[in-house]
N, C-alpha and C positions, 0 to 999 in steps of 0.2 A: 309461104316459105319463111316470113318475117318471124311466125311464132313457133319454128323449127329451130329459130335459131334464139328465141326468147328465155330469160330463165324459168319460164313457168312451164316449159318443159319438163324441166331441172326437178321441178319438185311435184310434177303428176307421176313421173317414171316409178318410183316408191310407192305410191299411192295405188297405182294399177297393179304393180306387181304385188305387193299385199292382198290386193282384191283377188287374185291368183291365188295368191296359197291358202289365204282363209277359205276357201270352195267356193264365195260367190260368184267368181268368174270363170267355175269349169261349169261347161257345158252338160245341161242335164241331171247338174248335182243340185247348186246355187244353193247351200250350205254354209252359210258360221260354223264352223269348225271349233269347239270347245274341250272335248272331253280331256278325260285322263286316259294315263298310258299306262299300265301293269309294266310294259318294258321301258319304261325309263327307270331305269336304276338308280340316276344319279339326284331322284328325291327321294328316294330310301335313305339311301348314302348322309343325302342333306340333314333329313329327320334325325338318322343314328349320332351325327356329328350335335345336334342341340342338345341331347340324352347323355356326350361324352362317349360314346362308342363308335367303333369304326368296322365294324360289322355291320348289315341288317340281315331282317327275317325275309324269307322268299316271299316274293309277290305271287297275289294267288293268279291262279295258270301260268304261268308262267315256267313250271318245273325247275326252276333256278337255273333254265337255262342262260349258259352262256358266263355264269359266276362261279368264283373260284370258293373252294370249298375246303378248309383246314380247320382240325380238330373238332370238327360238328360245323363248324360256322361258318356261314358264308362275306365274302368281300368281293370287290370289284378289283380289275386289274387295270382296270384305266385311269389313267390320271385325275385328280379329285377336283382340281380346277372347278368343272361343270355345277360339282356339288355344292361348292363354296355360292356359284350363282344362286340353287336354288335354296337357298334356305330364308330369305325373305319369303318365299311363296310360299313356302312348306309352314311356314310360320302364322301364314295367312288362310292357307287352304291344307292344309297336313297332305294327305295323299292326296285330294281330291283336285290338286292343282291342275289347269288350265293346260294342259300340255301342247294340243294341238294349237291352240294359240299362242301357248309364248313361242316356241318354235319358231310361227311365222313372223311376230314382231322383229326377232334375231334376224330373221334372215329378210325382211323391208331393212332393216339399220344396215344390214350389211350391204345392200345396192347405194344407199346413201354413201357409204363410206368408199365402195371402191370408184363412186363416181368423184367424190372429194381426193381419193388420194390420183386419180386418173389428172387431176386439175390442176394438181400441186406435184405432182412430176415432169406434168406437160413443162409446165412453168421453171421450173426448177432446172428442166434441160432443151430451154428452146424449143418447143416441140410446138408446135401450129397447131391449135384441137379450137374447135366452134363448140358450144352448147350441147347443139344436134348431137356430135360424135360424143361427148361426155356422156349424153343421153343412152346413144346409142350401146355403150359400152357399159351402163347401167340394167339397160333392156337384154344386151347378151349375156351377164353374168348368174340376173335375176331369174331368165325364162328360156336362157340356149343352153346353160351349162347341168351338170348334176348335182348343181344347188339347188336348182326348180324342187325334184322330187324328197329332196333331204332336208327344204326347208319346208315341208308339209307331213315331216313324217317326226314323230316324238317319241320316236326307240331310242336307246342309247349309244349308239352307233352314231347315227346320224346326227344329233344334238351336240356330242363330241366335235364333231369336224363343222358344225355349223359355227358353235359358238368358239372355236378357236379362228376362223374367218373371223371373225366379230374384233376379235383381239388381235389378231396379224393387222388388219387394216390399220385398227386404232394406233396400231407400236408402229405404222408406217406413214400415216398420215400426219403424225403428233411429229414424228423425224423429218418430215420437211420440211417444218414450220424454224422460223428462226431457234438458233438450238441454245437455249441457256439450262443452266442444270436442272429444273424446273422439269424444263420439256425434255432432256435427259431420262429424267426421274420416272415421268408421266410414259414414254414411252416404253422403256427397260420395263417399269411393271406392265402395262399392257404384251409386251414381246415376252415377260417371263409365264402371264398368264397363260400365250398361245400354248407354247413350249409343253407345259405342264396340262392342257387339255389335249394338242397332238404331240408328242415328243420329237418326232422326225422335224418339226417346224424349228427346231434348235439349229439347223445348218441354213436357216434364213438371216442367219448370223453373218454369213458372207453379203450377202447384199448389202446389208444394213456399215457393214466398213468400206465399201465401195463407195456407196452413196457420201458417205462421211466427210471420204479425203477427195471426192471429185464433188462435191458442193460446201457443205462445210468449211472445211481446211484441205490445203495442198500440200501439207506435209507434217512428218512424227515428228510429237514432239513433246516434252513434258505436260503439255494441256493436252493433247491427246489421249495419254495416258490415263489422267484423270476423266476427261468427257467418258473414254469407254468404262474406267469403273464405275462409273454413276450409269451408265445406261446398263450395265452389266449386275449391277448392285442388288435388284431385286429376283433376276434368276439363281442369285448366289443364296441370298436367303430363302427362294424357293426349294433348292437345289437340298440345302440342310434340311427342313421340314421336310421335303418327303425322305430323304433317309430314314430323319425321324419315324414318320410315319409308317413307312416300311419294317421298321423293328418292332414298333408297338404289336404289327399285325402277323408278322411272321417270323420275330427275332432275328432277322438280319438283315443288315441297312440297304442290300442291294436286291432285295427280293420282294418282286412284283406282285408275285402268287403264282405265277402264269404254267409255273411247272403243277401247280392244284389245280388247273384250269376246267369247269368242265363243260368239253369244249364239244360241239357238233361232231359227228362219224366222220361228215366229210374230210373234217382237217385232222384228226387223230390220227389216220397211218403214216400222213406227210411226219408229222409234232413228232409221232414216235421214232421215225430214220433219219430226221434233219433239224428238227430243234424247230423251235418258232420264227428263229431267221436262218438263210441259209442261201449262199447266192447258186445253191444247186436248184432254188424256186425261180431264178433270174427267167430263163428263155420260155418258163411257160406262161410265169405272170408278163411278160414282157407283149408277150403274142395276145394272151387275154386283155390286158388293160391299154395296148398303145397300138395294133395293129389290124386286132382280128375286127371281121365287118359284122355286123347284128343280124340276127337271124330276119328273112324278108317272107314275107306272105304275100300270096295275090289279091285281097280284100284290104279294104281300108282299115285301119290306117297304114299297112303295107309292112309295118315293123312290128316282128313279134319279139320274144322274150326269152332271154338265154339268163337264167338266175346267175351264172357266174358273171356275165355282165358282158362287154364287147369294147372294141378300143376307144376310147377319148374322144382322136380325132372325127370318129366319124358319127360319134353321139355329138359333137358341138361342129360342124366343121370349118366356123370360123376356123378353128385352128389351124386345117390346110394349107393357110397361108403363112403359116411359123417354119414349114418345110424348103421352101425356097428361101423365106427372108433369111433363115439359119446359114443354107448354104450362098447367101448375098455377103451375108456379113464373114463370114469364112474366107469369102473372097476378098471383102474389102480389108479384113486384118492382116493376108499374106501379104496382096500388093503393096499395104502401107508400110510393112514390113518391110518390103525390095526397096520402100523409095522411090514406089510408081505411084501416079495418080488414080483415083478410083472414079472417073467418070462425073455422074452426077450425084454418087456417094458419098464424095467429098464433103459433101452437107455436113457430114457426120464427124464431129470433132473427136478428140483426142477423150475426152471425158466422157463421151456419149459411147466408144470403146469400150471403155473402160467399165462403164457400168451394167451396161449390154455383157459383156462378160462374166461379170457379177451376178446377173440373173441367171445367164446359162449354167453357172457353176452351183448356184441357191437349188436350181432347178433337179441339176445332175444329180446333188449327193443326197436330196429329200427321194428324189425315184429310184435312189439305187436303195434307200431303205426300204421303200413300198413294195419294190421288185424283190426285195429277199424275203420277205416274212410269207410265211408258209399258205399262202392262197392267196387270190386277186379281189377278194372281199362279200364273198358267197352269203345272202342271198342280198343280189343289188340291182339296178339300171345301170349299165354301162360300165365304168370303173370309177366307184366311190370316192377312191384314196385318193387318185389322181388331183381333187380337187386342192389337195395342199398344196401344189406347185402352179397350179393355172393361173394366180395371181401375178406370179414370175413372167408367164410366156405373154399375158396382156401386155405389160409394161413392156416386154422386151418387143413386141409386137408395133408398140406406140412410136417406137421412130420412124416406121416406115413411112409417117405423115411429115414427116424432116424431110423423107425424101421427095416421095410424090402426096404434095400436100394438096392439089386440086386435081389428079389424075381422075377423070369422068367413069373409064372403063376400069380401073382398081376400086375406085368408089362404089361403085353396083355391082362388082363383085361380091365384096362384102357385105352389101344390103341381101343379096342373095341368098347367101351364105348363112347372114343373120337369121333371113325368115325361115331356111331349111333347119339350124339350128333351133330355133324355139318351136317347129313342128316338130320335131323327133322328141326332145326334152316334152312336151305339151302331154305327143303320146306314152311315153315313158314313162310321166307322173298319174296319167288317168290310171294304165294298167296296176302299177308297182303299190300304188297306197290304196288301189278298188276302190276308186271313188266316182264309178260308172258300174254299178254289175251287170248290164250287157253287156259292154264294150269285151269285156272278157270272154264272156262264149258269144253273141253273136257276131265278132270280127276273129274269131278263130283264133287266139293269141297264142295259146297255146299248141 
């Protein structure tokens, strides 16, 4: 138990989990993982931007799927962020870049990071965390969540929302650190980088003022003012650039492409009666990505494969336990409200409210984006998108050790929890990226 609680933990968890997504450590594969990706777009994108174009040519097979198409020429409709990454490697290896490896490097950095910003929140609000559970919360993120399967996969889908994890963390870890304009600076441009690879990570912008005035400063005030220009400073300049960018490619500062889009059958008849967002997607994305249960088989590994994907909760089910603690903390805001006490909730101060609130609200208005755009994220494991908000319900997850910080039977729930989570995620990445071709037909997946 001594080296459970050692930092050399700390720094195998990254290490294994890498071993993971390179393929040495799936079973039956044991694989380095190297190649290039035809669908990664965003080293096309990178390549066109060294040339001064902002078009590229179709990758072959690929039929341009999924790329937007104006006046003969193709573009991408996702934020360019990604692109700007690759172009050291595109510089170094032109198309033939490493895909299925850097992928995984991005997503080893990001278990690092949410285990650092797990440690510097603890910190920052009282929160009792050992090693072990840093650990532990490295291990759930790396190989319970549907970062397992998206940090093994180098389409541009997935790279998108891998590498803005990359940058959410950094714009959250760099903001707990004492804040001088520096670490301002450092952070706003990591948070405008997220922003600008997921868009929806723009109402991560509530957290980040919570956190502010309940560690930071306790109150507005002309240095406030300032602090948030300077953290805000480089979304503003990103904010101009891509307008920019948007005119060079379509002659108008607000235009994605997304109406060029050319977009899979599936999503076309919703695109053409409700637009790309539309909260009339609300109750079916809602049921596919947060409720519905994943298709079950009687042969191992038990879970099979529903391309639109199945709810969160039950691809990680760590999370099961956000549904109570939700309605704990519901409770404990009325009573505090009345002016009653809250038991042994009490633990939970005035700031610790307050920022816990901050998550739910970061959380709410990022899912109520996810939940309008026109599908649940067809063809995926589980629900993809989801993953922009799961950094929210951890942290907001992490007081529960405020409360009961050596409960026996919460603790091995969790561990439970943990192992069922990285079995489902485990099976989910073997089938999703075929990196087993039995597993596919002889466990019947389909």
């Amino acid at each position: 138990m001594k080296f459970l609680s050692s930092r050399v933990i700390l720094f195998l968890v990254p290490v294994v989990v890498w071993f993971f997504y390179s393929g040495l450590l799936i079973v039956n594969y044991n694989k380095l993982r190297t190649s290039p990706n035809n669908l990664n777009y965003f080293k096309d994108l990178a390549l066109s931007f060294t040339q001064g174009k902002t078009n590229i040519e179709c990758p072959p097979t690929t039929q341009c799927h999924d790329l937007v198409i104006y006046h003969g020429k193709n573009y991408l409709y996702w934020p360019p962020v990604p692109a700007l990454v690759y172009i050291p490697f595109v510089l170094l290896f032109g198309r033939n870049t490493p895909d299925s490896l850097i992928i995984t490097l991005f997503g080893a950095l990001n278990v690092i990071l949410i285990m650092c910003v797990a440690y510097k929140f603890a910190s920052s609000y009282k929160i009792p965390i050992t090693n072990f559970l840093i650990a532990c919360i490295g291990i759930f993120w790396g190989l319970g969540t549907v970062h397992f399967y998206m940090a093994m996969n180098p389409k541009v889908w997935f790279i998108s929302q891998v590498m803005a994890q990359t940058f959410l963390l950094g714009a959250v870890f760099v903001f707990l650190q004492k804040l001088n304009y520096k670490n301002l600076l450092l952070s706003g441009l990591f948070w405008g980088l997220a922003c600008y690879t997921r868009n929806d990570l723009v109402f991560s912008s509530v957290f980040f003022v919570v956190v502010y005035f309940t560690v930071h400063s306790n109150k507005f005030s002309v240095k406030s003012v300032l602090d948030g220009f300077a953290f805000a400073f480089f979304f503003i300049v990103f904010s101009i650039a891509n307008l920019g960018y948007n005119f060079i490619r379509f002659g108008s500062f607000t235009e994605n492409g997304i109406q060029y889009h050319k977009m899979s059958a599936y999503y076309l008849e919703s695109y053409k009666k409700h637009g790309f967002m539309s909260v009339y997607n609300i109750p079916y994305n809602f049921y596919v990505d947060i409720i519905s249960l994943p298709p079950f088989r009687a042969v191992v590994p038990f879970i099979g494969h529903n391309p639109e994907g199945f709810g969160f909760i039950w691809a990680s089910p760590v999370f099961l336990i956000f549904i109570p603690w939700l309605f704990i903390y519901i409770l404990v805001v009325f009573f505090r409200a009345k002016g009653k006490p809250g038991l042994p909730l009490d633990k939970l101060e005035k700031n610790d409210l307050w920022v816990m609130g901050g998550l739910l609200v970061s959380t709410s208005l990022i899912a109520f984006v996810i939940l309008c755009i026109m599908g649940p994220g067809f063809s995926q494991f589980a629900a993809r998108y989801t993953l922009d908000f799961q950094l929210f319900i951890i942290l907001f997850m992490l007081f529960m050790f405020k409360v009961l910080p050596s409960n026996k039977i919460f603790n091995r729930t969790l561990i439970v929890l943990l192992a069922l989570s990285m079995y489902i995620n485990y099976a989910g990445t073997i089938y999703f990226n075929q990196l087993v071709p039995k597993f596919q037909t002889k466990n019947q997946l389909k």
